[in-house]
MARLO-58987 format. One record per residue (C-alpha): x, y, z; residue in one letter. Coordinates in steps of 0.05 Angstrom, whole numbers, padded with zeros to 5 digits, always signed. Example, Ala and Ser with C-alpha at 12.3 -4.5 7.8 and 13.67 -1.06 7.14 Angstrom:
2
+00246-00090+00156A+00273-00021+00143S
//
This chain:
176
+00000+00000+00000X+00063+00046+00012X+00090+00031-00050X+00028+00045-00088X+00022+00105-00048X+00091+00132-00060X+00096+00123-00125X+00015+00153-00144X+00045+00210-00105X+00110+00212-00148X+00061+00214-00214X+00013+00274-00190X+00075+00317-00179X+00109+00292-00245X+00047+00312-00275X+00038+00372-00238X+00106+00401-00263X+00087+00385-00335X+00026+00428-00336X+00063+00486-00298X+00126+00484-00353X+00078+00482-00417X+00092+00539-00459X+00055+00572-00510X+00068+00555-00588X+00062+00624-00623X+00057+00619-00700X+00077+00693-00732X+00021+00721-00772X+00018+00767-00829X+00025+00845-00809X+00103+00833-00787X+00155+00883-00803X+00230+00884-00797X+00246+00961-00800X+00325+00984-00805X+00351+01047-00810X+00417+01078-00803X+00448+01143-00835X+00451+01130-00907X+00408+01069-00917X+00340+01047-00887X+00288+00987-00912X+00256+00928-00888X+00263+00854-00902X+00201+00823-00926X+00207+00744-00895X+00215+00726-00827X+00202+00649-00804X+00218+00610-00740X+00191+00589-00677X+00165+00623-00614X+00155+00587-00549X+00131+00639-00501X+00102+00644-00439X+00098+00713-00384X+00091+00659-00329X+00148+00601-00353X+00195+00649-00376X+00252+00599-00363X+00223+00542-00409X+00208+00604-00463X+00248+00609-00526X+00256+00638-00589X+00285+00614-00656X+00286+00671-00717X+00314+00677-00785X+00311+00738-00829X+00311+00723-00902X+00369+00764-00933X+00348+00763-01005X+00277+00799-00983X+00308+00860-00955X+00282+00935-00991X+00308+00990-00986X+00267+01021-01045X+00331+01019-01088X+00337+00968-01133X+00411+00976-01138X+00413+00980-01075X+00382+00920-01047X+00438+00879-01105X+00490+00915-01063X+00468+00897-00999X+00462+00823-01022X+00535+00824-01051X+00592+00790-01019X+00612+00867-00989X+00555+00862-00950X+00511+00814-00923X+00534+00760-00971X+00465+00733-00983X+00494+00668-01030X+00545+00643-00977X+00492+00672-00917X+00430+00678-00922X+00401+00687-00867X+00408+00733-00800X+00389+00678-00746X+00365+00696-00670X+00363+00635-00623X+00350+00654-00553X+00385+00634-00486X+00344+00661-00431X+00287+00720-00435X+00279+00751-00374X+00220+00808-00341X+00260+00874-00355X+00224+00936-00341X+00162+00943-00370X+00174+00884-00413X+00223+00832-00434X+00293+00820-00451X+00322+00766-00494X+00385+00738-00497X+00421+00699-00551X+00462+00684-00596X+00450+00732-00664X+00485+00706-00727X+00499+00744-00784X+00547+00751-00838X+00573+00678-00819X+00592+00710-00751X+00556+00698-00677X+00549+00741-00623X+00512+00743-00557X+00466+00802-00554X+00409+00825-00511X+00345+00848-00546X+00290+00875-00512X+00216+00865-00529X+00151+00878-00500X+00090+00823-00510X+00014+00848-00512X-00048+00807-00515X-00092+00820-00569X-00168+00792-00597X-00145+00748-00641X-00064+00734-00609X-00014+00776-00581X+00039+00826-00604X+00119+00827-00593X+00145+00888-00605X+00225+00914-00605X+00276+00967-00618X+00340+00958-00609X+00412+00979-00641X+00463+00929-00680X+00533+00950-00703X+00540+00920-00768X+00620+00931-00756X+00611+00872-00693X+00590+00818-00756X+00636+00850-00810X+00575+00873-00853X+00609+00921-00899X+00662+00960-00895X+00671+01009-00830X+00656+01074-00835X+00633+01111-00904X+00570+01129-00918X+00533+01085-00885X+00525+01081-00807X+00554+01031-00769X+00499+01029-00717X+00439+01004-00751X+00368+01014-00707X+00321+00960-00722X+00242+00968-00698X+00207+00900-00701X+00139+00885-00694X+00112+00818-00703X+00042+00793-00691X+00029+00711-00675X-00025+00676-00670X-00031+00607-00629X
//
């Protein structure tokens, strides 16, 4: 009777765990933008993909996994957009895509910081980005802003006419 005791006991607080350390899928929905701007060169890129476990109460078990799509980034120009695609810049053929995986998101503030690693330009780099999460009707809402020295993943040469500190304003609606 012990035994059997014991070991129902053992499976109610297995199972109580589980249900406290589920984390919500998020699926990103159309309505996203990926805004940069810096002195001498602003755009978006038009494809963002990945997934988003998230969670204001299990922030430890929350996570997110991101990749930009270089080739859809617009800066109005077409010449432009070639440029920033060539093998001066982002590389696009040998990398094409600027990945964020997270380590930890933390409460910060009013809202949320996430740590990771952010790869770029075949380069990684632990960075902090800040977001803040709102519940809406039909999901929820992360939005960002944050800087990014493109000097720190060797994105073009330093200096010139182009900033090195690039601001980047994201806003990405999910669904579940």
């Amino acid at each position: 009777m012990k035994k059997i005791f014991i070991g129902f006991s053992a499976t109610i607080i297995l199972a109580a765990m589980f249900a406290f350390t589920t984390v919500t899928s998020w699926k990103i929905a159309d309505g996203y933008s990926i805004v940069f701007a810096t002195n001498g060169v602003s755009g978006i890129f038009k494809n963002i993909s990945g997934n988003i476990l998230f969670d204001e109460q299990s922030l430890a078990a929350s996570k997110f996994d991101i990749a930009i799509d270089i080739n859809t980034i617009n800066t109005g120009n077409g010449m432009q957009n070639k440029h920033a695609k060539s093998a001066e810049w982002f590389d696009a053929a040998k990398y094409p895509a600027i990945k964020f995986t997270s380590t930890k998101i933390v409460k910060a503030g009013a809202g949320y910081a996430a740590t990771g690693l952010l790869q770029a330009h075949g380069i990684s780099k632990e960075v902090s980005l800040p977001f803040t999460f709102k519940k809406t009707t039909t999901g929820a809402l992360f939005e960002g802003n944050f800087n990014i020295n493109r000097n720190d993943f060797k994105i073009g040469a330093a200096g010139g006419e182009v900033g090195d500190v690039i601001k980047v304003t994201v806003s990405l609606p999910v669904i579940k």
